[in-house]
Rosetta silent file (secondary structure, phi, psi, omega in degrees, C-alpha in Angstrom):
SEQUENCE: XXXXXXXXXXXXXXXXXXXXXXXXXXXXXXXXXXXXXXXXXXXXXXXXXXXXXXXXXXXXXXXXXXXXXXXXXXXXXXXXXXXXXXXXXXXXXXXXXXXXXXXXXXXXXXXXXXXXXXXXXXXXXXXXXXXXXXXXXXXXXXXXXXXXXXXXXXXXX
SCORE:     score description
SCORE:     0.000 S_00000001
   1 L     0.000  133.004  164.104  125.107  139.786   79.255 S_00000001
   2 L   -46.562  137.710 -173.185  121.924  138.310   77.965 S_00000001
   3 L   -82.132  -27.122  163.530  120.203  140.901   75.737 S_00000001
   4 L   -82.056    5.302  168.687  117.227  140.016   77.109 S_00000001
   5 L   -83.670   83.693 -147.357  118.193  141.201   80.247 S_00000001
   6 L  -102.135 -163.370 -150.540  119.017  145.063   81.528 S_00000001
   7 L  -100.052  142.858 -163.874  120.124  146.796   84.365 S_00000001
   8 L  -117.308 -174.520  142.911  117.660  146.616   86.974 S_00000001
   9 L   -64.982  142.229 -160.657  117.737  148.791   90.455 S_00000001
  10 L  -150.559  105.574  164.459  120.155  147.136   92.779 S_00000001
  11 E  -118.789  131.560  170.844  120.478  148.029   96.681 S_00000001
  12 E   -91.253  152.692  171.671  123.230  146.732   98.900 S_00000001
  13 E  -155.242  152.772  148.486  122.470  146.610  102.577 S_00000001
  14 E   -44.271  157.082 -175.569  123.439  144.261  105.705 S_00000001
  15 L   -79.131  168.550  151.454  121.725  141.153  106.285 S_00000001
  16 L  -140.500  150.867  179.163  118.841  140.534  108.484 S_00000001
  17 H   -37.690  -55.171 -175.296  117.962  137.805  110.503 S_00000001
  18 H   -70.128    0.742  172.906  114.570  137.058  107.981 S_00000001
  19 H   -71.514   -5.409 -162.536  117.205  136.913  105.061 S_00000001
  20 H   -79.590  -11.118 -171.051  118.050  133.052  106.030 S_00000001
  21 H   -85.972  -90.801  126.475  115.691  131.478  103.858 S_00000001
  22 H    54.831  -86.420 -174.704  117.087  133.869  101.194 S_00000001
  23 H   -36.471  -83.994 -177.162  120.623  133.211  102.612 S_00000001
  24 H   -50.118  -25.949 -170.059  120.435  129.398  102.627 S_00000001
  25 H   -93.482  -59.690 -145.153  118.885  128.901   98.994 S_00000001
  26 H   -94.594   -1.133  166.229  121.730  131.162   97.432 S_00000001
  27 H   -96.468  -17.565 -178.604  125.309  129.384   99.406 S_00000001
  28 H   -80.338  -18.787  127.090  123.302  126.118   98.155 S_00000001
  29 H   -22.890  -92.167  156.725  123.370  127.764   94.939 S_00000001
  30 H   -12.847  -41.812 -167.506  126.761  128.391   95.478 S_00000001
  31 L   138.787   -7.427 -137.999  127.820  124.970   96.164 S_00000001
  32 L  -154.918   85.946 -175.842  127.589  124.762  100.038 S_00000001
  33 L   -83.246  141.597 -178.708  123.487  123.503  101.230 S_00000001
  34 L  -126.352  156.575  178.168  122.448  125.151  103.750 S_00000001
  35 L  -108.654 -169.650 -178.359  118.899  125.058  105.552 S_00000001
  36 H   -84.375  -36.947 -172.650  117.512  128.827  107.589 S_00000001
  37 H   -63.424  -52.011 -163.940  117.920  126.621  110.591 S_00000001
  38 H   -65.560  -69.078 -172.282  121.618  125.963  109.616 S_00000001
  39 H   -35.629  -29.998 -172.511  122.382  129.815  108.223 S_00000001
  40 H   -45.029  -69.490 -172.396  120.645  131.834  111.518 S_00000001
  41 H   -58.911  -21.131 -161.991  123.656  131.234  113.864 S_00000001
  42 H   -85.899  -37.332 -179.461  126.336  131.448  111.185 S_00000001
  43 H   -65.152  -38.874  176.331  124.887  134.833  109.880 S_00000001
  44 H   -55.775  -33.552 -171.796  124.455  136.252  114.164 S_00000001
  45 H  -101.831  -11.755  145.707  128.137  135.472  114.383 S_00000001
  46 H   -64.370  -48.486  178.996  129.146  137.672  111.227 S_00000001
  47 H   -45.759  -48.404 -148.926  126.878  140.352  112.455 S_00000001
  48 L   -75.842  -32.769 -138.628  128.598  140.059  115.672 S_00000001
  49 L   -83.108  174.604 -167.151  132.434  139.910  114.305 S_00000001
  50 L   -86.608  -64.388  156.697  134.217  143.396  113.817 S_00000001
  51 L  -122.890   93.169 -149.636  136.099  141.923  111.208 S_00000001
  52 L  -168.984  157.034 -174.546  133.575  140.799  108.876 S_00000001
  53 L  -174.531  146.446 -155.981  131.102  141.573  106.939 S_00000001
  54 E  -140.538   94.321  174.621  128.038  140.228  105.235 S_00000001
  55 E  -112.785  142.206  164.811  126.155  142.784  102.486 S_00000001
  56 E  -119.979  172.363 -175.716  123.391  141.402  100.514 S_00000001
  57 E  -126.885  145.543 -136.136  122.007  142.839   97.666 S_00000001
  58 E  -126.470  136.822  160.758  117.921  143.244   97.168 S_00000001
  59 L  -109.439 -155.518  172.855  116.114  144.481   93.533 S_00000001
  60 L   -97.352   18.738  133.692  112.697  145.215   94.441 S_00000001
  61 L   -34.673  -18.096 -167.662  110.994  142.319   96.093 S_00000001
  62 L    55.884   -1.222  149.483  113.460  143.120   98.930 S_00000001
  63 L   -28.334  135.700  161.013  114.281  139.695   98.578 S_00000001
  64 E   -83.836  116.353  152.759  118.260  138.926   99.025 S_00000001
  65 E  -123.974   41.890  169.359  119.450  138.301   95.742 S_00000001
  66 E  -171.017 -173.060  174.633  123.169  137.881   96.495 S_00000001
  67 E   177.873  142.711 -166.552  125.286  138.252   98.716 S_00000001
  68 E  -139.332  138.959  179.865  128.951  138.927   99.601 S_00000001
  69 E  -124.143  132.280  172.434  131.129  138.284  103.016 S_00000001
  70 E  -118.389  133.333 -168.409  133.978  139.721  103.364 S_00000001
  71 E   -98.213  132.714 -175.293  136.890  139.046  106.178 S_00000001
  72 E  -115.040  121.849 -164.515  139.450  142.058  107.415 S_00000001
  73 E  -131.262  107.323  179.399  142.912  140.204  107.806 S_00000001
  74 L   -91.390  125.431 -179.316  145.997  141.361  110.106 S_00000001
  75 L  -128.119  168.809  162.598  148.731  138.932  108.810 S_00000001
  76 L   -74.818 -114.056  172.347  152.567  138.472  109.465 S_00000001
  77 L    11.972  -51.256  179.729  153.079  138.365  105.957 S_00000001
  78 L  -105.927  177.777  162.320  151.086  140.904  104.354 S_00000001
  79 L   -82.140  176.956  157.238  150.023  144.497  105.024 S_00000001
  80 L   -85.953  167.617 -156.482  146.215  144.186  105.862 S_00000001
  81 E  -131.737 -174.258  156.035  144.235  143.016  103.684 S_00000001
  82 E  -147.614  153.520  159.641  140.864  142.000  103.058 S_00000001
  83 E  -132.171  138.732 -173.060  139.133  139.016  101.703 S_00000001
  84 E   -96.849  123.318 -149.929  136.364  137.627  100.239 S_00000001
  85 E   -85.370  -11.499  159.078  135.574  134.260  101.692 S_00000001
  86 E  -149.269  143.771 -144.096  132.126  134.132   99.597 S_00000001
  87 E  -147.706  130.611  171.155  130.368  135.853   96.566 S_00000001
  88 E  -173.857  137.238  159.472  127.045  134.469   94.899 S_00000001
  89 E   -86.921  113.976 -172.694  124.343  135.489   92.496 S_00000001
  90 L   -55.544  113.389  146.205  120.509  134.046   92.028 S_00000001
  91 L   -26.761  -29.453  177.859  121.316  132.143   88.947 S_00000001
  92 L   -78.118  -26.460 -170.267  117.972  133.764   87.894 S_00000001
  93 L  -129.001   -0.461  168.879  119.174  137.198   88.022 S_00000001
  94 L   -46.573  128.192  175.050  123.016  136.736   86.775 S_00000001
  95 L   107.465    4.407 -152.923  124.333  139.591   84.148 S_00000001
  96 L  -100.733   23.054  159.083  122.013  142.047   85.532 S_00000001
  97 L   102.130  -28.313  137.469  125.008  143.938   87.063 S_00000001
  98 H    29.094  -99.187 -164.300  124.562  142.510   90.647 S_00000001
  99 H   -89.380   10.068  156.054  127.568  141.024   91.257 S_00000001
 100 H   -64.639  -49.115 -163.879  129.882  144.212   90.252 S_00000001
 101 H   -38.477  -83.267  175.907  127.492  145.668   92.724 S_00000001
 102 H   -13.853  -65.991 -161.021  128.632  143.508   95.411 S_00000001
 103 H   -58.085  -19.016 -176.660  132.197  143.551   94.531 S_00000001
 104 H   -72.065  -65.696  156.472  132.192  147.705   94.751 S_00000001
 105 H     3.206  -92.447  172.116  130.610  147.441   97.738 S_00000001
 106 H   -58.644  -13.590  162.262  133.307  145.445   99.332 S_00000001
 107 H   -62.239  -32.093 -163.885  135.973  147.573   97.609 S_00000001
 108 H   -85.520  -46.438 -154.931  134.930  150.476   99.825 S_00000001
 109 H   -66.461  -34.949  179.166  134.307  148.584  102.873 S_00000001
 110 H   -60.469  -53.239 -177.477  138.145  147.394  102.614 S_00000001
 111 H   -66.381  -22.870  177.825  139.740  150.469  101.377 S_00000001
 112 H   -84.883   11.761 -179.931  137.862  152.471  104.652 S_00000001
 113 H   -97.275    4.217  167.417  139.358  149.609  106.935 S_00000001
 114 L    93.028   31.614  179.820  142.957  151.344  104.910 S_00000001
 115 L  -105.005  129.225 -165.620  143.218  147.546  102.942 S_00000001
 116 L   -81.669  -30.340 -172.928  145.354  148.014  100.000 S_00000001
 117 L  -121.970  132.693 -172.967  144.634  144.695   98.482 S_00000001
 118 E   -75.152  132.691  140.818  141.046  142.473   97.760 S_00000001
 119 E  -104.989  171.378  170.411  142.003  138.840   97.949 S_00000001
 120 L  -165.967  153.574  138.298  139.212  136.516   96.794 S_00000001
 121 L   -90.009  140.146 -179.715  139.311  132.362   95.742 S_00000001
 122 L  -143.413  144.919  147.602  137.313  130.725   93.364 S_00000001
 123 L    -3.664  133.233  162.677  136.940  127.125   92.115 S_00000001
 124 L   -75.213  -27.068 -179.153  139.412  125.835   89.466 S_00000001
 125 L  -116.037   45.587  167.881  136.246  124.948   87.365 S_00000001
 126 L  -111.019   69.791 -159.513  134.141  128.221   87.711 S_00000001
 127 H   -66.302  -19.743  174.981  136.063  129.399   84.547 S_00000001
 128 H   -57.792  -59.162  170.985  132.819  131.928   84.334 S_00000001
 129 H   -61.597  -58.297  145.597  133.769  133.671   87.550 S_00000001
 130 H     1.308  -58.975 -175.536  137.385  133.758   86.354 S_00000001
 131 H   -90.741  -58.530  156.631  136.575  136.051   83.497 S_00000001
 132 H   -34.905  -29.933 -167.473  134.449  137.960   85.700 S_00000001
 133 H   -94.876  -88.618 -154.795  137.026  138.981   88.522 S_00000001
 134 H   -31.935  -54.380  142.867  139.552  139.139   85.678 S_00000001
 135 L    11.198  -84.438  170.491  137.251  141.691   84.209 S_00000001
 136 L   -91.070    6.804  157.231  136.848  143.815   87.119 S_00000001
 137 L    92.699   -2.113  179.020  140.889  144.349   87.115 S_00000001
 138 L   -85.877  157.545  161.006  141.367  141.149   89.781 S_00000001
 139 L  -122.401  140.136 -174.779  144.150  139.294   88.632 S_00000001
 140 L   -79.223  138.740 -176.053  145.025  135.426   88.935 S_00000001
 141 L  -143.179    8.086  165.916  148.339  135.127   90.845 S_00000001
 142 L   179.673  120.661 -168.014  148.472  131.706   92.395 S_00000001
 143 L  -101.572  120.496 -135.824  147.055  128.284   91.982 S_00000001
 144 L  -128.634  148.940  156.698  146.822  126.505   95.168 S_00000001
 145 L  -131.338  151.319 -177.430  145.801  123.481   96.707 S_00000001
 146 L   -93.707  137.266  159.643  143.325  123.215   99.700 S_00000001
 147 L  -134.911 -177.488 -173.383  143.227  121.449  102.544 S_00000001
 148 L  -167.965  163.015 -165.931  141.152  120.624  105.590 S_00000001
 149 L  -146.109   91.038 -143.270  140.668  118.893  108.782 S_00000001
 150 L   -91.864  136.724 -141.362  137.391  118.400  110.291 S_00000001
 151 L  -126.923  -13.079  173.316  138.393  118.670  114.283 S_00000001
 152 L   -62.326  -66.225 -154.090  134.992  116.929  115.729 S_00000001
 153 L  -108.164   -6.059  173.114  135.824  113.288  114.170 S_00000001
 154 L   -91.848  145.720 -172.603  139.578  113.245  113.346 S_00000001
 155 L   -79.018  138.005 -145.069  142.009  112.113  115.958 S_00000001
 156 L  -104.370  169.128  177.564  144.051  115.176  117.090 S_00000001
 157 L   -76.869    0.000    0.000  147.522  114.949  117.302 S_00000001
């Protein structure tokens, strides 16, 4: 952690609807631009789901300055589980303890849905995030390739 930086106050809460500007600056952050326009509907349909979840986390501006969603997963394969399909920190406020916050957070909300195991993904080159998770006791256990299929513009089978 930068020394000039210390542990600030840090509250997690649920999202609100006035968080999309908020919302939208920090998955573009992330990697993934989004406008308030784009985020409104995506965040109303997390609110809505069951199994899902969206916590952001505020200092005091009340500003969102993270934010973590996590998915509750009944699989053939596994016991359930839970996973986190995205995790991000205001570059401006990174080290300040944050994004442990988050991750506790989502430890609880998993272990009270009775999910024994966290999954999370990250980037192959976010070697920073790596050592975080790694850190925090996650361990890497399988390198993967991704794929995808956009279902609008591709011809279906």
């Amino acid at each position: 952690m930068d020394a000039s930086k210390k542990r600030v106050e840090i509250r997690i809460r649920t999202p609100r609807i006035e968080d999309a500007a908020s919302l939208a600056r920090l998955s573009t952050q992330l990697g993934y631009p989004a406008t308030p326009e784009q985020v409104i509907p995506r965040l109303e349909g997390i609110i809505r789901d069951p199994m899902a979840v969206l916590f952001v986390a505020e200092m005091e501006s009340g500003n969102a300055v993270g934010f973590i969603h996590v998915m509750h997963q009944h699989l053939i394969e596994y016991d359930p589980r839970a996973e986190i399909a995205a995790l991000v920190v205001d570059e401006e406020c990174r080290g300040l303890g944050i994004g442990r916050a988050l991750l506790a957070r989502a430890e609880e909300w998993a272990l009270e849905r009775d999910c024994r195991v966290l999954h999370l993904r990250s980037k192959i080159s976010r070697a920073a995030a790596h050592a975080f998770y790694e850190g925090l006791g996650y361990e890497h256990f399988k390198t993967q390739k991704a794929f995808r299929k956009d279902l609008k513009s591709r011809k279906q089978l």
